[in-house]
Backbone bond lengths (Angstrom), bond angles and torsions (degrees), N, CA, C in turn:
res aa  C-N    CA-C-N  psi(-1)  N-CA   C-N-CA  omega(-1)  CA-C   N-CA-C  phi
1 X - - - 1.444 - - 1.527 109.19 -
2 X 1.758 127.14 122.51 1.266 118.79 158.07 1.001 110.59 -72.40
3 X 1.611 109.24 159.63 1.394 134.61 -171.87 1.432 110.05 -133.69
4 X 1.694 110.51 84.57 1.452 126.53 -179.63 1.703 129.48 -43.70
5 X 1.277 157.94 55.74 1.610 140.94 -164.28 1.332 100.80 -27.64
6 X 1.273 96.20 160.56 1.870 112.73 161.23 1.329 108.35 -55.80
7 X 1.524 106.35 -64.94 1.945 110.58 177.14 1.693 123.36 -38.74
8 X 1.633 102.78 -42.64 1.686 106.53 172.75 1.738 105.36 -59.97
9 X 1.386 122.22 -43.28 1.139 116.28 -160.98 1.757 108.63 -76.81
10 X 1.316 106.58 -21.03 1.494 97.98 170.04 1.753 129.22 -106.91
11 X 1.479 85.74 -0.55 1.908 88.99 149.18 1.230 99.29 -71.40
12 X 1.066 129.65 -76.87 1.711 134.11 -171.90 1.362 125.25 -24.28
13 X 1.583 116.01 -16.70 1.311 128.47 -159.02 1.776 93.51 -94.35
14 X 1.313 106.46 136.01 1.748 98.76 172.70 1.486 84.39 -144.56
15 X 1.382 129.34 -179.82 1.160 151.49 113.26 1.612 135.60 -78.71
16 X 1.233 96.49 10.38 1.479 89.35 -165.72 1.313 112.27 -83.38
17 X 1.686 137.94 164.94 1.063 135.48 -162.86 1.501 115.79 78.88
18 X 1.409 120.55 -27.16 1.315 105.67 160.47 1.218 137.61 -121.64
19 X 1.324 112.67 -164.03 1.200 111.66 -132.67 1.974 98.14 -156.11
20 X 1.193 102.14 136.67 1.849 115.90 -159.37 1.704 98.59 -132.27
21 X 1.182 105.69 117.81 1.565 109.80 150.84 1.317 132.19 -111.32
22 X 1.680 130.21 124.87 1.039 123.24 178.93 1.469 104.76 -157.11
23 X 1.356 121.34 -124.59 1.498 137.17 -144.33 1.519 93.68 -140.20
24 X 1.419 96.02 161.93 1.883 104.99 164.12 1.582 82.60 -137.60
25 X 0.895 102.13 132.63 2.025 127.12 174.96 1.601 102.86 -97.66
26 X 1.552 130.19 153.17 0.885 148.41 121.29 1.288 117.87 -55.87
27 X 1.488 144.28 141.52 1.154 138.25 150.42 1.535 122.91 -49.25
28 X 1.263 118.76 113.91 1.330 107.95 -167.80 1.799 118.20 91.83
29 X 1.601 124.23 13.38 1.258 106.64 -177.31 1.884 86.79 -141.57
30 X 1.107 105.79 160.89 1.658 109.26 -168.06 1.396 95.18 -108.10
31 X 1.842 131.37 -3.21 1.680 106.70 -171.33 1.634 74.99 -142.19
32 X 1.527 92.05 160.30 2.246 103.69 -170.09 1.742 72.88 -160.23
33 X 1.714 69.65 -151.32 2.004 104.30 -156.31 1.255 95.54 -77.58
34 X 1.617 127.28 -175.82 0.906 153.20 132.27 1.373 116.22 -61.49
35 X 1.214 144.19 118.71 1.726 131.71 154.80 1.592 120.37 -121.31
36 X 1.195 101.49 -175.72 1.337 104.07 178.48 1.660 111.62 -164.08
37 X 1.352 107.42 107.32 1.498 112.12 -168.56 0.970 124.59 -94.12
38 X 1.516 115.44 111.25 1.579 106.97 -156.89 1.432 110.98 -118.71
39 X 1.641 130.26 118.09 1.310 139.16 -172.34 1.836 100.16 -95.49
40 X 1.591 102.65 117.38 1.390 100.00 153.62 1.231 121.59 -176.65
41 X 1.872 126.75 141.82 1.318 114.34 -164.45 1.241 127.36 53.93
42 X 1.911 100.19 32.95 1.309 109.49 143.77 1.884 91.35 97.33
43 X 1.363 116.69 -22.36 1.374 116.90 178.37 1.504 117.12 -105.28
44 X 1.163 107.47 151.07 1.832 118.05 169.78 1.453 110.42 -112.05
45 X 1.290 103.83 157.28 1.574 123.00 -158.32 1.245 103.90 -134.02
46 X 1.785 150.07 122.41 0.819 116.78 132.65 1.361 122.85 -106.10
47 X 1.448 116.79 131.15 2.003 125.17 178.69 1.568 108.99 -34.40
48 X 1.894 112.32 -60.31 1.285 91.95 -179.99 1.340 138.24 -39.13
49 X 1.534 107.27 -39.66 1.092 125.83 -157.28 1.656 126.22 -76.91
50 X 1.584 93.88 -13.61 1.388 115.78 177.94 1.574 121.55 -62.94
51 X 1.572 119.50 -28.11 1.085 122.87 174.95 2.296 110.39 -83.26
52 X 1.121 106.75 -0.28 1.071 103.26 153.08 1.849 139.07 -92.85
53 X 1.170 81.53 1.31 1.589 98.33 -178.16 1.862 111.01 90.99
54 X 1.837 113.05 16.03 1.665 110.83 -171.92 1.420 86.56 -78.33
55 X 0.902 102.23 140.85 2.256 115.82 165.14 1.574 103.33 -111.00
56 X 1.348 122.81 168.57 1.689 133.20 -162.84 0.972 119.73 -69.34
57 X 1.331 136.29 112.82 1.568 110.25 163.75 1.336 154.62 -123.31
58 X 1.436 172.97 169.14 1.675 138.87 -149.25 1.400 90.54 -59.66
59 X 1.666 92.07 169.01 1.333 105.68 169.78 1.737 108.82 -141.49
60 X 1.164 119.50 130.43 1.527 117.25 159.58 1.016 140.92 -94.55
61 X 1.605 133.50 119.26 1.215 149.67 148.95 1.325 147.04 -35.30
62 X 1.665 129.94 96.30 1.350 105.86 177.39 1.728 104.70 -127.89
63 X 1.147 109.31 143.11 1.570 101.20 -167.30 2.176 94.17 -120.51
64 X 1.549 91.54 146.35 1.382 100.30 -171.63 1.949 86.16 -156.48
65 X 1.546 112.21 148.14 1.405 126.79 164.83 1.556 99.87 41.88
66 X 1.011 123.84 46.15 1.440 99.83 167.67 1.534 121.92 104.63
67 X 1.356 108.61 -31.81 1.714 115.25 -174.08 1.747 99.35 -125.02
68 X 1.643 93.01 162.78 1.563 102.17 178.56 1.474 111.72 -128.45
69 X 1.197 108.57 119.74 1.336 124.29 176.00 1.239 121.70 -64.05
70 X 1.297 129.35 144.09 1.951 114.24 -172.16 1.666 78.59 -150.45
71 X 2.049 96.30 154.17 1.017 113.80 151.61 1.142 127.14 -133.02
72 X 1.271 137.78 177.77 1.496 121.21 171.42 1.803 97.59 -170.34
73 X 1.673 100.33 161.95 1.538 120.26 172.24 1.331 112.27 -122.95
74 X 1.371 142.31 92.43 1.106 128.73 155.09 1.587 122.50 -93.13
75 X 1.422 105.84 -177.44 2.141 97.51 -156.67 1.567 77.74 -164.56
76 X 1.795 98.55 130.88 1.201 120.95 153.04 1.847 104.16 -97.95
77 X 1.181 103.67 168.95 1.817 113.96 -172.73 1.758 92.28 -83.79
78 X 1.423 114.17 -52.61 1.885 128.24 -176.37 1.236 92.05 -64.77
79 X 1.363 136.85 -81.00 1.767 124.08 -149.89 1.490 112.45 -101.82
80 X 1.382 126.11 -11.01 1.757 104.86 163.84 1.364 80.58 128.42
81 X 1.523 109.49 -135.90 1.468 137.40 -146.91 1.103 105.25 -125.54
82 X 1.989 117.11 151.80 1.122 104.65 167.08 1.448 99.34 -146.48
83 X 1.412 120.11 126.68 1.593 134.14 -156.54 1.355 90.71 -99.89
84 X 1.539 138.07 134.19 0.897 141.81 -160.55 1.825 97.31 -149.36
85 X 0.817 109.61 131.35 1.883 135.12 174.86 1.200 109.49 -146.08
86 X 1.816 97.63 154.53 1.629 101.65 151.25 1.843 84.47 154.76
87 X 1.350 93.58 178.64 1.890 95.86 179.24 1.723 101.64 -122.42
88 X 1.535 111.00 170.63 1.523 136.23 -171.10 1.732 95.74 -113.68
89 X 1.110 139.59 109.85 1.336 138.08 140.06 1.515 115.95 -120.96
90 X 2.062 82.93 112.78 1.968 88.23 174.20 1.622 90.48 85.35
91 X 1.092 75.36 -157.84 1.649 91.10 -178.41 1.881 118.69 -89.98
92 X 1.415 104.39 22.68 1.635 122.32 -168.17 1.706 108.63 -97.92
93 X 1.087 135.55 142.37 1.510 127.78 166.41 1.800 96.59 -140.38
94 X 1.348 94.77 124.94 1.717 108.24 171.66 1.583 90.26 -102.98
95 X 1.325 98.37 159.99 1.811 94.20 163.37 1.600 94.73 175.42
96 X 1.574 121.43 162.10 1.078 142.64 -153.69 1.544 104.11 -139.61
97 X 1.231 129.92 96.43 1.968 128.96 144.98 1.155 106.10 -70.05
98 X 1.869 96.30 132.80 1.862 112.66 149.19 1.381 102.08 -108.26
99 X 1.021 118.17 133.31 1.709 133.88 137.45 1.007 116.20 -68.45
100 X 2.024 101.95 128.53 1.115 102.46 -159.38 1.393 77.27 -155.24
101 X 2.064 101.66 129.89 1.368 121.83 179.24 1.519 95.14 -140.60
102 X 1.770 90.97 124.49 1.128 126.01 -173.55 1.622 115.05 57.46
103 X 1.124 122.87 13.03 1.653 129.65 177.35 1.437 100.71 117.51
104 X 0.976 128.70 -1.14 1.420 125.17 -171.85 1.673 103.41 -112.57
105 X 1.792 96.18 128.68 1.701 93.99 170.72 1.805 120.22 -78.71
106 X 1.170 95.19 127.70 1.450 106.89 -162.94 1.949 98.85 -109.96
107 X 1.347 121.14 -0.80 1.291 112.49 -172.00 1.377 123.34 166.21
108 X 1.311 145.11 144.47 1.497 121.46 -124.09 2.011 77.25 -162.89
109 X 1.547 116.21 140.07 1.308 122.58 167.37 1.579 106.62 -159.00
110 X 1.545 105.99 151.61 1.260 121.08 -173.87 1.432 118.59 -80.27
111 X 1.077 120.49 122.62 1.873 96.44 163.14 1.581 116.53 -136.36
112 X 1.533 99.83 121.12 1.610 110.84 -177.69 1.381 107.80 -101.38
113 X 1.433 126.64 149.40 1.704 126.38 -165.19 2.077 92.96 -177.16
114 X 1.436 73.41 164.31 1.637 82.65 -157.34 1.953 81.66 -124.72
115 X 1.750 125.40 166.47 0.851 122.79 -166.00 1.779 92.79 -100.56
116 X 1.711 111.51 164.03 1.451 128.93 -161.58 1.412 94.98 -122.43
């Protein structure tokens, strides 16, 4: 019988290859964008975000009980930064953007998506 560490099991953990469709929420509004969150080769994508000029950027992994936590920074050159969190359970992705101009959070949206 192998006998896995915690540490082996969260190198092992990636997201990559998939792939999430859902919504970007306003805080406070029940209808948003279309998106599509795409993990791969170590980078995250979000589709909406492409028409602002954000491009991909690493993302980190930590997996605990069942779900995997991810983070990521992507940056358009026009609107700043965009801090991206949230976890993957199953085929589920919750996750949270800040906007962030010049280091400062300037604006905060939801995005719920189911896996494709």
């Amino acid at each position: 019988m192998t006998t896995t560490t915690r540490r082996e099991e969260q190198i092992a953990v990636t997201l990559d290859g998939r792939r999430f469709e859902g919504i970007v929420l306003e805080r406070g509004k029940t209808a948003g964008d279309a998106d599509t969150l795409i993990f791969e080769g170590g980078r995250f994508r979000s589709t909406a975000c492409d028409r602002y000029g954000y491009g991909d950027g690493a993302y980190r992994v930590t997996a605990s009980d069942g779900r995997i936590a991810f983070e990521s920074l992507t940056e358009s050159e026009k609107y700043g930064q965009l801090r991206w969190h949230g976890t993957v359970c199953g085929p589920r992705l919750d996750g949270t953007l800040v906007m962030l101009r010049d280091g400062v959070a300037v604006g905060e949206k939801w995005i719920l998506a189911g896996e494709v």
